[in-house]
ROSE-4610 file (N, C-alpha, C; in Angstrom, 1 decimal, always signed):
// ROSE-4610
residu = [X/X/X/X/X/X/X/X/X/X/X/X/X/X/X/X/X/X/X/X/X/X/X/X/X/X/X/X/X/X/X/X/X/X/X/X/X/X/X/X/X/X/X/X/X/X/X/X/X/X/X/X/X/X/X/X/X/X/X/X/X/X/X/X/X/X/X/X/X/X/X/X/X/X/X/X/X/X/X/X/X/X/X/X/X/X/X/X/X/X/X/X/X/X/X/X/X/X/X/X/X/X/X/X/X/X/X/X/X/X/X/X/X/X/X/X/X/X/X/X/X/X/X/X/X/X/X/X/X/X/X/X/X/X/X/X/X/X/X/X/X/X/X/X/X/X/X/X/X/X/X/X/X/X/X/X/X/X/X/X/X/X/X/X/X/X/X/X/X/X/X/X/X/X/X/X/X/X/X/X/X/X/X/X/X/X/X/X/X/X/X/X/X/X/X/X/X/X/X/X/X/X/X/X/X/X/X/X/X/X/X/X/X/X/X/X/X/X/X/X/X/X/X/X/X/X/X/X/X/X/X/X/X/X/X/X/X/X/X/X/X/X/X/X/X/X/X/X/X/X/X/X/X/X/X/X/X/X/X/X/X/X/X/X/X/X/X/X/X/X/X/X/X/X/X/X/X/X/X/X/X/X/X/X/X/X/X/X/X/X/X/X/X/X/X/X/X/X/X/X/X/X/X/X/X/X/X/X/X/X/X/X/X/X/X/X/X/X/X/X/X/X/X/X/X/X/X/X/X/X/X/X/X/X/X/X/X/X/X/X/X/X/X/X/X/X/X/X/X/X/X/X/X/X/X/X/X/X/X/X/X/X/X/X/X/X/X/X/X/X/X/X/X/X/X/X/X/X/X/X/X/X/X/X/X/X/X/X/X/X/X/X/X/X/X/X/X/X/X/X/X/X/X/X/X/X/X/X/X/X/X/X/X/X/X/X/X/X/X/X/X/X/X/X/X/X/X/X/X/X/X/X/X/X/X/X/X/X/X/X/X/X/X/X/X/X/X/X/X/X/X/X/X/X/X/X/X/X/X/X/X/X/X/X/X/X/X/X/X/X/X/X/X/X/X/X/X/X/X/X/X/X/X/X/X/X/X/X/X/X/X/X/X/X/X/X/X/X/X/X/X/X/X/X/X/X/X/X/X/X/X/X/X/X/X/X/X/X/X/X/X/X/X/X/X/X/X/X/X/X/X/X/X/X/X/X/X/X/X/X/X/X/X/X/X/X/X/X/X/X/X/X/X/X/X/X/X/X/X/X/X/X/X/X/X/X/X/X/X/X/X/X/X/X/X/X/X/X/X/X/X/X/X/X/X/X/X/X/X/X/X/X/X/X/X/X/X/X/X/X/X/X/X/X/X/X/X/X/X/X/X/X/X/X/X/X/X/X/X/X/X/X/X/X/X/X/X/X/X/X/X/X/X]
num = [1/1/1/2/2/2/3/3/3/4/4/4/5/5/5/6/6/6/7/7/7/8/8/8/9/9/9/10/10/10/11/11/11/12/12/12/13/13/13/14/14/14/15/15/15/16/16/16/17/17/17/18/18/18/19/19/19/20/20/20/21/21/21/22/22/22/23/23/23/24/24/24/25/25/25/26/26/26/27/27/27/28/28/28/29/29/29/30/30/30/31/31/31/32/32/32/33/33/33/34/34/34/35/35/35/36/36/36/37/37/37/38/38/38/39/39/39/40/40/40/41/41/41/42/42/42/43/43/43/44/44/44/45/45/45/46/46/46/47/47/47/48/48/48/49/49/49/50/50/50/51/51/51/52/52/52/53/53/53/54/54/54/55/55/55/56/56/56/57/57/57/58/58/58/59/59/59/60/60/60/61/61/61/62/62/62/63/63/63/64/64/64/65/65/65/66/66/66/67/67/67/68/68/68/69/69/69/70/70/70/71/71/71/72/72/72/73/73/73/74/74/74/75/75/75/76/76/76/77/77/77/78/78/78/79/79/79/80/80/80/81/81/81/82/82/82/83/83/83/84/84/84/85/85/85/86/86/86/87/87/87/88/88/88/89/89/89/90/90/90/91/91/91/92/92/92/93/93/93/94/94/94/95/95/95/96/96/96/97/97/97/98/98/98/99/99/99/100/100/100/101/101/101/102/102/102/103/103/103/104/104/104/105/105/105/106/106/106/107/107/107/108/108/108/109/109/109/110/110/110/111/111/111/112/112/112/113/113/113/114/114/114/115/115/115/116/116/116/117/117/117/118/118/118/119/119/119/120/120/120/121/121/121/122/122/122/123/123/123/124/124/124/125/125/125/126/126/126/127/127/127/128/128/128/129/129/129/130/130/130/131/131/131/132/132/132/133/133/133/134/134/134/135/135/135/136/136/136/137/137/137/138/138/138/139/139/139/140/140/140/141/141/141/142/142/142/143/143/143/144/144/144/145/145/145/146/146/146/147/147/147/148/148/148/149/149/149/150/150/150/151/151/151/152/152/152/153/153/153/154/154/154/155/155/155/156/156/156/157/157/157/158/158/158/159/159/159/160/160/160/161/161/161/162/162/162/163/163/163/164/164/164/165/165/165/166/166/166/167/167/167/168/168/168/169/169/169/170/170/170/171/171/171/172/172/172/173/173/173/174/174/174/175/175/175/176/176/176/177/177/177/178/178/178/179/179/179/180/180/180/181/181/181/182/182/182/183/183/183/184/184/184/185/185/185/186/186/186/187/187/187/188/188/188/189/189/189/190/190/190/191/191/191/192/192/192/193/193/193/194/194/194/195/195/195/196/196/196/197/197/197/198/198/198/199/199/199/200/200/200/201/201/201/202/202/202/203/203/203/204/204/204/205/205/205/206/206/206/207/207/207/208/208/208/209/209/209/210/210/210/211/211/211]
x = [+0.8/+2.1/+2.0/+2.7/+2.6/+3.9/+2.7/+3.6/+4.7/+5.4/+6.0/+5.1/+4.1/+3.2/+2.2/+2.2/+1.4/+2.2/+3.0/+4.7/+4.7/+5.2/+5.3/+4.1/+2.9/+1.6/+2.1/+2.4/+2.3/+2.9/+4.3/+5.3/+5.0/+4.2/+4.1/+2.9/+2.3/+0.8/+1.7/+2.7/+2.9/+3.9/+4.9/+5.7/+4.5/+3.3/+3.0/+2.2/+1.7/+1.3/+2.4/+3.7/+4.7/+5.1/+5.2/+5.7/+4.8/+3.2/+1.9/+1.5/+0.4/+0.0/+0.6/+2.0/+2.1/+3.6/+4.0/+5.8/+6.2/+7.1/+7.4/+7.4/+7.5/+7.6/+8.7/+9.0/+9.5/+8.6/+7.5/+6.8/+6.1/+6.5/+6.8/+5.1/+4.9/+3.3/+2.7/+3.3/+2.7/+3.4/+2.3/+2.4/+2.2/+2.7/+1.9/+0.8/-0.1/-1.6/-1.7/-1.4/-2.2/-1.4/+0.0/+0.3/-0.6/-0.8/-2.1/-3.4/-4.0/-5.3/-4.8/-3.9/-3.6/-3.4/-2.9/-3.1/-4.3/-5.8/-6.6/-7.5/-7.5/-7.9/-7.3/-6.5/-5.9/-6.6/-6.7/-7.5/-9.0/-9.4/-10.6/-11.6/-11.1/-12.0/-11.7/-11.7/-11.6/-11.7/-13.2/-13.8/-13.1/-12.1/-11.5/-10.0/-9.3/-7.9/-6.9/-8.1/-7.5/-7.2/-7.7/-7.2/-5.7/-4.9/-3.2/-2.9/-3.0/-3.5/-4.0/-5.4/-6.3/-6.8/-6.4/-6.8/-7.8/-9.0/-10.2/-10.8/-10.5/-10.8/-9.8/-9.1/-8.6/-8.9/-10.3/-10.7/-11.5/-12.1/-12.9/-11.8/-10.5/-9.4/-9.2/-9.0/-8.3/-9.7/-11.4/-12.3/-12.1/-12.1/-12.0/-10.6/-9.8/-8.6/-8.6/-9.5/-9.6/-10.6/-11.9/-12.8/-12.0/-11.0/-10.4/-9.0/-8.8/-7.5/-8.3/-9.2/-10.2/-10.4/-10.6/-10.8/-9.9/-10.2/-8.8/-8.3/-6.9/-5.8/-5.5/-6.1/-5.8/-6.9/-8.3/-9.0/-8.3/-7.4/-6.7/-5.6/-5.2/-3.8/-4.7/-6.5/-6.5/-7.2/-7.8/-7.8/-6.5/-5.5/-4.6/-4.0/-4.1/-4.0/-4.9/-5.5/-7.0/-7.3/-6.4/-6.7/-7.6/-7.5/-8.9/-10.0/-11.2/-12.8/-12.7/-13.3/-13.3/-13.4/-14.3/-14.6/-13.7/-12.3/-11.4/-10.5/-10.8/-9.4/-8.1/-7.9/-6.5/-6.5/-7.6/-7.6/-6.9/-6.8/-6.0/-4.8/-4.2/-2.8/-1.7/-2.1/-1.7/-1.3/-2.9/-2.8/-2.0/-2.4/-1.6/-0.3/+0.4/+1.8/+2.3/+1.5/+2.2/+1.5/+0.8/+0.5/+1.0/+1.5/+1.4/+3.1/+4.0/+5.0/+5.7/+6.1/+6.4/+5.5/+4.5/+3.8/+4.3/+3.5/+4.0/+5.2/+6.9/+8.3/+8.4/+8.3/+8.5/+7.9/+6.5/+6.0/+6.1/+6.6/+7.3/+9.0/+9.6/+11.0/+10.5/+9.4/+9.5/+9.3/+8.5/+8.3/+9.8/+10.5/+11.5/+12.7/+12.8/+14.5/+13.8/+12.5/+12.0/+12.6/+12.7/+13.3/+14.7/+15.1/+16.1/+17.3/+16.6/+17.2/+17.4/+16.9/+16.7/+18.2/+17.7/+18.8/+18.4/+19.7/+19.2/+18.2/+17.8/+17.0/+18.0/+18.0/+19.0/+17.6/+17.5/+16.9/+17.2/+16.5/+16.7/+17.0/+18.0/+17.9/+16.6/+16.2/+14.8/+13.7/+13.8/+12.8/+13.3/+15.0/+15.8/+15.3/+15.2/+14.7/+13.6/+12.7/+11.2/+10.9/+11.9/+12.0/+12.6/+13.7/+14.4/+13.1/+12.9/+11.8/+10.6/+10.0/+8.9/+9.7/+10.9/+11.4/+12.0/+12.4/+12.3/+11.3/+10.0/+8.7/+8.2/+8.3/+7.9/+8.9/+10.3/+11.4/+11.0/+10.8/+10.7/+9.3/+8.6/+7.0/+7.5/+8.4/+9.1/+10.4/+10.4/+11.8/+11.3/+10.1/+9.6/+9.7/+9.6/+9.9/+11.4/+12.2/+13.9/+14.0/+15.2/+15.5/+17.3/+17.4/+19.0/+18.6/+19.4/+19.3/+19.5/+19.2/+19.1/+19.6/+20.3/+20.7/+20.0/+19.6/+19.5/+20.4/+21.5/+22.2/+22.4/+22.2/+22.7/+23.9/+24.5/+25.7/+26.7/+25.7/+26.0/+25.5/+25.1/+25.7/+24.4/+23.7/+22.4/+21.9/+21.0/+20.6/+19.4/+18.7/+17.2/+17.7/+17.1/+17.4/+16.0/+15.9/+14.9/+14.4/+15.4/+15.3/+16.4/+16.2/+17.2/+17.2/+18.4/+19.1/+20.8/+20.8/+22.4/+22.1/+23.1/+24.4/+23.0/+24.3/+23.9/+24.2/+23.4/+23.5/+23.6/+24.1/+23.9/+24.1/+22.8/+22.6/+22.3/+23.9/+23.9/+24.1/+22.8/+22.9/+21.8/+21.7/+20.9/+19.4/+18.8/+17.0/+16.3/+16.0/+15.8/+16.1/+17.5/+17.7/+17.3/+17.2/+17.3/+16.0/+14.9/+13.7/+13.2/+14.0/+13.6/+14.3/+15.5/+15.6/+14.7/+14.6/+13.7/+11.9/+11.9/+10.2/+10.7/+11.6/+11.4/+12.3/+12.7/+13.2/+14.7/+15.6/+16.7/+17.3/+17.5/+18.2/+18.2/+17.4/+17.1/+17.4/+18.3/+18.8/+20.2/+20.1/+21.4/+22.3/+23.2/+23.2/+24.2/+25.1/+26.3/+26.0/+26.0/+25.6/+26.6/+26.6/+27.4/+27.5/+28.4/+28.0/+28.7/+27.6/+28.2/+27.4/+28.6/+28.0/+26.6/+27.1/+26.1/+24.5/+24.5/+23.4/+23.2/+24.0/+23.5/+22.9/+23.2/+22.6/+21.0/+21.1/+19.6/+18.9/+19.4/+18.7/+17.6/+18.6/+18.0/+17.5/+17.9/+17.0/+15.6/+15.5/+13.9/+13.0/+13.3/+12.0/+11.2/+11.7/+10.5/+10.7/+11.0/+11.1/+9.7/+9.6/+8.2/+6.8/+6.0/+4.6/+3.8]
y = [-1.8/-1.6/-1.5/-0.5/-0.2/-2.0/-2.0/-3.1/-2.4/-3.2/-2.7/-2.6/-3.0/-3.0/-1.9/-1.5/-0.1/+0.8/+1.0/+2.2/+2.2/+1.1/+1.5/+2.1/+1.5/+2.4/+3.9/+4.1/+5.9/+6.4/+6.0/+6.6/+6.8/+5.7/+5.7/+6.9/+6.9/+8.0/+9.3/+9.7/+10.7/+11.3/+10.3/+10.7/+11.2/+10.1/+10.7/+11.7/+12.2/+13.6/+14.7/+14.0/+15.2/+15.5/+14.3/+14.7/+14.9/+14.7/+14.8/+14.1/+14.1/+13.4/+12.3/+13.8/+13.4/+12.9/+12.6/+12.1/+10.9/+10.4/+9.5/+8.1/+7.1/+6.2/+5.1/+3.9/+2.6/+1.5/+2.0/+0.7/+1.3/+1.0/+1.2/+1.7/+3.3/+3.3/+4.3/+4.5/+4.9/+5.7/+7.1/+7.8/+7.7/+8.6/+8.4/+8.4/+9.0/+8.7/+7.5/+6.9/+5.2/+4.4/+4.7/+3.6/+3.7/+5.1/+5.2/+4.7/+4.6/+4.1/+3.0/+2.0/+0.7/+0.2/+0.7/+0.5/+0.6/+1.0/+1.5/+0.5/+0.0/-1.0/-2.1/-3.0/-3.6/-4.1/-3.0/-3.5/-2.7/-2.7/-2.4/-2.7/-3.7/-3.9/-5.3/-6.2/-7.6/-8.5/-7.6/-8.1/-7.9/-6.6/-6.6/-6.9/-7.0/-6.7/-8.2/-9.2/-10.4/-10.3/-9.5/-9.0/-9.0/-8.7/-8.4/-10.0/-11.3/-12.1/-13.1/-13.0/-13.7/-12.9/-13.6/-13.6/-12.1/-13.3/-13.4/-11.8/-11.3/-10.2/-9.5/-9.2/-8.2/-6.6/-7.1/-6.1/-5.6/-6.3/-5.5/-4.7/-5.2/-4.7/-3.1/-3.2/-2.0/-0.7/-1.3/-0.4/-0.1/-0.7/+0.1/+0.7/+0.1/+1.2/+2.7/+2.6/+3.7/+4.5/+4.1/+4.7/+5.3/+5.0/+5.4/+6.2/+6.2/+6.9/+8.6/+8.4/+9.4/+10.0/+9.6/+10.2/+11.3/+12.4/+13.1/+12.1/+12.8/+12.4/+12.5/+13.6/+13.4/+12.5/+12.8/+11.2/+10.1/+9.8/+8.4/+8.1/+9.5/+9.0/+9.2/+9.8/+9.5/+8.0/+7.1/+5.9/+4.9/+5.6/+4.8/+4.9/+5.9/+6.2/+5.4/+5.6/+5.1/+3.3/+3.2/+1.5/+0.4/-0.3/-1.4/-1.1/-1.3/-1.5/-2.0/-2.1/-2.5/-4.0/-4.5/-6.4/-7.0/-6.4/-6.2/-8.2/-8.4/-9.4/-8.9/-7.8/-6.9/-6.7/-6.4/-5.1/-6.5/-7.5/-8.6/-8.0/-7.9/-8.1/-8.7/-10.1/-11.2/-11.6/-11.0/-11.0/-9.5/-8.4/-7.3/-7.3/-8.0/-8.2/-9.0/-10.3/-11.4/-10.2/-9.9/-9.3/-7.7/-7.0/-5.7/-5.2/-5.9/-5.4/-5.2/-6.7/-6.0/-5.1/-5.2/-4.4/-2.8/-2.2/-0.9/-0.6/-1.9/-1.0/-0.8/-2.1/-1.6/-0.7/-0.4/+0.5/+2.2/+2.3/+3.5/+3.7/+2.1/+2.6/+3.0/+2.5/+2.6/+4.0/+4.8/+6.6/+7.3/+6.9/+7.6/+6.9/+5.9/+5.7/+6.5/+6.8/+7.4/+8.7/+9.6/+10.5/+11.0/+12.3/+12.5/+12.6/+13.1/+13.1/+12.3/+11.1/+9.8/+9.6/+9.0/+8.7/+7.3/+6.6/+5.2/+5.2/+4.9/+4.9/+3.9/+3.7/+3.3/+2.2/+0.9/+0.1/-0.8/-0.3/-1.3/-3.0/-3.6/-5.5/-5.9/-5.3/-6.3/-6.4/-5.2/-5.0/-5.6/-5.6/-6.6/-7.7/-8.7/-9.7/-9.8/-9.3/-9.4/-9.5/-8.5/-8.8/-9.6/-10.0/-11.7/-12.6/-12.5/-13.8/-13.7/-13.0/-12.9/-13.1/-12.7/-12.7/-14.7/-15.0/-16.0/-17.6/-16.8/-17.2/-17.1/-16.3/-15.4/-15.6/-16.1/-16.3/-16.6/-18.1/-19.1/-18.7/-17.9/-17.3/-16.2/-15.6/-14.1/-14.7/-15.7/-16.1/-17.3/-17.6/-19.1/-18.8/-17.8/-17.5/-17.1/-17.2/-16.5/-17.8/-17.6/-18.7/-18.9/-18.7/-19.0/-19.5/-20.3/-20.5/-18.9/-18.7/-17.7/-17.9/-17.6/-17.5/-15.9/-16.0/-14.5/-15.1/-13.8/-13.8/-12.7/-12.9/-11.9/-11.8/-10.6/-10.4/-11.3/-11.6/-12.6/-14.2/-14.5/-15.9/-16.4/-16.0/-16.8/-16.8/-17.5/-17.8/-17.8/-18.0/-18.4/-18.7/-20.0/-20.5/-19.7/-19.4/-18.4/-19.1/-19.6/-21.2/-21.7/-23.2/-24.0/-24.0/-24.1/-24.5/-24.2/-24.3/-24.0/-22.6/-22.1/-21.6/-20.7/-20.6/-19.8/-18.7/-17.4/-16.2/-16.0/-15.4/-14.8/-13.9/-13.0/-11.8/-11.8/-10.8/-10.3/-9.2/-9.3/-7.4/-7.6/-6.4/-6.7/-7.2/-7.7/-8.2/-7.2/-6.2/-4.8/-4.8/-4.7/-4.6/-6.1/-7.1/-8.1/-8.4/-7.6/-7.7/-7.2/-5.7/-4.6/-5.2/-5.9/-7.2/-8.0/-9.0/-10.0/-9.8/-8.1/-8.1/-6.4/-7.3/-6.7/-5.2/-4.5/-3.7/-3.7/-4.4/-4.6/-4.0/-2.5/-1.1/-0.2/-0.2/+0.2/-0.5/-1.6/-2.3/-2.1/-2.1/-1.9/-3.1/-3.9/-5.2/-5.5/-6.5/-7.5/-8.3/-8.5/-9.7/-10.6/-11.8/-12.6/-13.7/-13.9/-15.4/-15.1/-16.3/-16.1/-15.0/-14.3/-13.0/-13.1/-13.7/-14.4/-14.5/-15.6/-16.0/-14.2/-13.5/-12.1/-11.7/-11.5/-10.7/-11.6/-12.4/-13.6/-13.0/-12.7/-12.7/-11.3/-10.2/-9.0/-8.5/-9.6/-9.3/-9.6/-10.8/-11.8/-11.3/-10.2/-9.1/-10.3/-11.3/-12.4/-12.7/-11.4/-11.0/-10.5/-11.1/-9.7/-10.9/-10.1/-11.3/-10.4]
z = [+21.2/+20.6/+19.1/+18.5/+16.7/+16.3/+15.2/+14.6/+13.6/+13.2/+11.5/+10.2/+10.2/+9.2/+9.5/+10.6/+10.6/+10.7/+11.2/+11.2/+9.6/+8.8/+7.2/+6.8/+7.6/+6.9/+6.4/+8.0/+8.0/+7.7/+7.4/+6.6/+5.1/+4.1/+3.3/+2.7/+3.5/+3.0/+3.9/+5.0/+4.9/+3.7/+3.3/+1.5/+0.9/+0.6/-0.4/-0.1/+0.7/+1.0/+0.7/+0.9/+1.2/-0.8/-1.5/-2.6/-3.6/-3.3/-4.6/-5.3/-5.8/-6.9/-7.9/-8.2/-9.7/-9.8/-8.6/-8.7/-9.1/-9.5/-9.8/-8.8/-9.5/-8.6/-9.2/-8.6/-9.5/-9.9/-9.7/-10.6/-11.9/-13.2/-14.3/-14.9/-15.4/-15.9/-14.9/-13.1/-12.3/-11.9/-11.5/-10.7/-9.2/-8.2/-6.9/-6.9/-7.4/-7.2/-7.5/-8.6/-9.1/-8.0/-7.2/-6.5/-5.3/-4.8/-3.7/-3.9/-4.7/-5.6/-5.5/-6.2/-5.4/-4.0/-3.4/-2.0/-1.8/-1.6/-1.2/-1.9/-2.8/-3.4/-2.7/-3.3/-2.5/-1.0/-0.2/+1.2/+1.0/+0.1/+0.3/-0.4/-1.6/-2.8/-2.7/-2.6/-2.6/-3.8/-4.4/-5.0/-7.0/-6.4/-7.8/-7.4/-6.2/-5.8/-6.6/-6.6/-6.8/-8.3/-9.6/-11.1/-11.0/-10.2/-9.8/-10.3/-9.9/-9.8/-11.0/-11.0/-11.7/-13.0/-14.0/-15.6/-15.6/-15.1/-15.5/-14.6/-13.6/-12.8/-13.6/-14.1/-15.0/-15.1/-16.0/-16.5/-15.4/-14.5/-13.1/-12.3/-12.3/-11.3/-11.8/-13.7/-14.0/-13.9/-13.9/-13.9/-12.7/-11.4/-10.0/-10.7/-10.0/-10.6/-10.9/-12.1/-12.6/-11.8/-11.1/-10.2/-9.1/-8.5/-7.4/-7.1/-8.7/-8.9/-9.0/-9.7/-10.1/-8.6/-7.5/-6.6/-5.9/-4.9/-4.0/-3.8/-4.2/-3.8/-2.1/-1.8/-0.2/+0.4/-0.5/+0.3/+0.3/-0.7/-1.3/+0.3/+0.6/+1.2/+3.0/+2.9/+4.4/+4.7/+3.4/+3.3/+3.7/+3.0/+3.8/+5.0/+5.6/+7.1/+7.7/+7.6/+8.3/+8.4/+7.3/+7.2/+6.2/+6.6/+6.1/+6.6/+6.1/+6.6/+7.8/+8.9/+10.5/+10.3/+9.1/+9.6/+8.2/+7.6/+7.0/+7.9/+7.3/+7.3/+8.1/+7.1/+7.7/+8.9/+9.7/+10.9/+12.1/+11.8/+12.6/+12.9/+13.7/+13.9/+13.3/+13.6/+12.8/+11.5/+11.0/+9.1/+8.7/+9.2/+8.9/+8.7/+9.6/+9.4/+8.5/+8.3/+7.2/+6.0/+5.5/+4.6/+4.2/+5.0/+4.9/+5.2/+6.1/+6.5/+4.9/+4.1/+2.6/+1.7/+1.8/+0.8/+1.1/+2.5/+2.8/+2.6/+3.2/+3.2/+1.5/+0.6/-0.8/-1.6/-1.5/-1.9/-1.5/-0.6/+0.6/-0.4/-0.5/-1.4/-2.8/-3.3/-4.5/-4.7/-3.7/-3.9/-3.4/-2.4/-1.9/-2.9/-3.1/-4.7/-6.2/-6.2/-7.6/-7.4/-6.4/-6.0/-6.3/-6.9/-7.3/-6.4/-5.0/-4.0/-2.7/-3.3/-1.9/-1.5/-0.4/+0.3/+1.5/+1.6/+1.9/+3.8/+3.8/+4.9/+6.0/+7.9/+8.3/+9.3/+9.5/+9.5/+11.1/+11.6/+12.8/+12.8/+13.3/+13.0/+12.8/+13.9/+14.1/+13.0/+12.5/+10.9/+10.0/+10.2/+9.2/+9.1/+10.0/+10.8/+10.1/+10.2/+10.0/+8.8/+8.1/+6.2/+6.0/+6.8/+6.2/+6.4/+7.2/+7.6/+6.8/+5.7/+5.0/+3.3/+3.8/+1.9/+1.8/+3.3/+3.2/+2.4/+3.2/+2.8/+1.2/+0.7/-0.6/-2.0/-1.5/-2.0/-3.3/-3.4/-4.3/-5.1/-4.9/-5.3/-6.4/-5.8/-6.6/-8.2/-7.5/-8.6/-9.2/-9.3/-9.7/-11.5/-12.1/-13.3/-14.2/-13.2/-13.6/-14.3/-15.1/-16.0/-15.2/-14.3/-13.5/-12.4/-12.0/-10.3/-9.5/-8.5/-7.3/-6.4/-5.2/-4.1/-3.7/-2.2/-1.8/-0.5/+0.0/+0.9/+1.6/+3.0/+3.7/+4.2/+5.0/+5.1/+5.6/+6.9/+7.7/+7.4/+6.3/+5.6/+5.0/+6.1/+5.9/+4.3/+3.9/+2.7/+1.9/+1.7/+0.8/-0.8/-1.2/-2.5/-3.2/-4.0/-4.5/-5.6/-6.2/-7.6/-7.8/-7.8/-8.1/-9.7/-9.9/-11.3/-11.5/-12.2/-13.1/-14.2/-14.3/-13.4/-12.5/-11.2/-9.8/-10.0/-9.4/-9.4/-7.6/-7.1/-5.5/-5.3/-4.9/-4.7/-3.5/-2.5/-1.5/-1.0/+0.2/+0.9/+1.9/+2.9/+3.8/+3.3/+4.0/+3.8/+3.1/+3.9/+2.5/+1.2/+1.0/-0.1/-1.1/-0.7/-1.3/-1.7/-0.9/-0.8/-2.1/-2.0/-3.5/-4.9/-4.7/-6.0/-6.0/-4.9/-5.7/-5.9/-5.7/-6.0/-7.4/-8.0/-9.3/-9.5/-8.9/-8.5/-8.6/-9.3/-9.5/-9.7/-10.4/-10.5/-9.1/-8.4/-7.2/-6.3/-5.8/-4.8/-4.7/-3.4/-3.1/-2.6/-3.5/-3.5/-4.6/-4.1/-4.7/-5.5/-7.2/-7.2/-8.1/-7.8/-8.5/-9.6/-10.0/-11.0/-12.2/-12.9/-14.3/-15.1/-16.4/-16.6/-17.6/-18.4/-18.9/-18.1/-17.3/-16.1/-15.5/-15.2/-14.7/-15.3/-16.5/-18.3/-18.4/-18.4/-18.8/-17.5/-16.4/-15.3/-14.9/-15.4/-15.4/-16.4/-17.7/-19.2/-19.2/-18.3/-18.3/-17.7/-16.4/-15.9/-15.2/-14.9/-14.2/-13.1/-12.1/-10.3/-10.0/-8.7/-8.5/-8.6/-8.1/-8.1/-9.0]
């Protein structure tokens, strides 16, 4: 059975086959090739992937980086078809999904909202589901730097406190969208948010969403 974390795989390496190299993306600095060259890293370099991360791997992160951006671009995107290395962590089921279901859908919106002509994608519950239940997880990881309290809410009521404090902000919209807010992405969400105006202003000024 295809999980959601391999489905987002192949959506995401066939965009970027479809739109090139050189298109735009939402993560600030990058083209499609560097966000492909990140992915490919990411599950395939271990040894530099953790630089995202860690201080001190930094400068080994941004030399692969640079090694593999350098490479085809269509080698780039049949690496990601193709997967992790066979004795890969990833190639689990299990781990694939806690690890990959967000990484592939956000990285997939970040090429398709950079787009002049995007348009919202229509989302089966169940994926809904599967992104509530990892942004659930990840919540408080993504917002551990906002200077406001957080709410994330879905339509249907449910909740994730993301950070406690004063004053409350609550940003609501389906799991998706809430997902592409609280991993930094806040012009590109499609999403209600509320509070004090103030606390809104502090919130989207501080840039401290996202891991």
């Amino acid at each position: 059975m295809s999980t959601f974390a391999k489905r987002e795989r192949l959506l995401l390496a066939d965009l970027l086959e479809t739109v090139g190299p050189d298109a735009g993306t939402l993560c600030e600095g990058w083209r499609t090739r560097d966000l492909a060259a990140h992915v490919v890293v990411r599950e395939r370099r271990p040894d530099a992937a953790g630089g995202s991360l860690i201080k001190q791997l930094a400068p080994r992160l941004e030399k692969v980086m640079a090694e593999y951006t350098a490479k085809p671009y269509e080698e780039l995107i049949q690496l990601i078809r193709t997967g992790p290395p066979r004795f890969s962590p990833f190639q689990l089921k299990q781990v694939d999904e806690a690890a990959n279901i967000v990484e592939f859908y956000v990285h997939t919106e970040d090429v398709r909202r950079a787009q002049p002509d995007w348009t919202p994608r229509e989302l089966d519950p169940v994926f809904q589901d599967a992104l509530w239940s990892r942004l659930e997880r990840t919540a408080r990881l993504v917002a551990r730097g906002v200077p406001t309290g957080l709410v994330l809410r879905r339509p249907d009521g449910q909740t994730a406190v993301a950070h406690r404090g004063a004053p409350v902000v609550t940003v609501t919209g389906e799991p998706s969208e809430l997902l592409m807010y609280a991993f930094g992405r806040q012009d590109a969400a499609k999403v209600d948010v509320q509070g004090d105006a103030d606390a809104i202003a502090k919130l989207r000024e501080s840039k401290q969403l996202g891991i």
